[in-house]
Steps between C-alpha positions, in 0.01 A plus 500: 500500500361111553183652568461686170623182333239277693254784367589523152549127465138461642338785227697293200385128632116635502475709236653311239250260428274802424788640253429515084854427376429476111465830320318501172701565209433828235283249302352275769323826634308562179360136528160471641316229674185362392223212477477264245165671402712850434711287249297366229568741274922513538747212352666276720874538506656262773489428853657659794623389909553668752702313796543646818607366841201440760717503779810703654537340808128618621161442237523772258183729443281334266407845296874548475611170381198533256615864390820357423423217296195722297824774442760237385247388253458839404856559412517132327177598274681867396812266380264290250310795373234468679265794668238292747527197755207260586545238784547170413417257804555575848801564678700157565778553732699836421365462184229651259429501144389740248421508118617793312285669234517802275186725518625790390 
C-alpha cells in the first residue's frame, strides 16, 4: 500500500507542472488568435488577461502556462463580444495581455 502511494504521489508531483487546468468556455473556443497585421480591418473592442501560476511547487511547462493564459483570454474576449485576440507585450510574470477585436 505505501508503495503505491510513494508511486502515485511521484506521477502527480511530476506531471502536474505539465497539466492545462483552464478549459475554454463555449465562446472562448470560437475566438481565434492572430497578428496585428490580420486585424486591420476588425474594430477594437477591449482588452483581455490571462493570469496563470508559473509555478506548483516545480517550474511549470512554459507552452502550458502560455496555453493557459492565450485560453483565459479567449474566454475574457467571448464575454465582451469579441471574436479574435492579438498579443499585447510579452508575458510579465503569470501574466499576458491581449486586445480584443471584432472581425467578423
Amino acid at each position: 500500500m505505501r508503495r503505491v502511494i510513494l508511486v502515485l504521489g511521484t506521477v502527480a508531483m511530476f506531471g502536474a507542472p505539465g497539466c492545462q487546468w483552464i478549459k475554454p468556455s463555449a465562446g472562448g473556443a470560437q475566438v481565434r488568435e492572430a497578428t496585428a497585421a490580420d486585424v486591420t480591418a476588425c474594430q477594437e473592442v477591449g482588452t483581455a488577461s490571462g493570469t496563470t501560476k508559473t509555478s506548483l511547487g516545480l517550474p511549470r511547462n512554459k507552452d502550458v502556462i502560455r496555453n493557459e493564459q492565450v485560453t483565459l483570454a479567449r474566454n475574457r474576449a467571448s464575454e465582451i463580444g469579441g471574436d479574435t485576440i492579438v498579443e499585447n507585450g510579452p508575458p510579465i510574470g503569470g501574466a499576458l495581455s491581449f486586445i480584443v477585436y471584432r472581425c467578423r
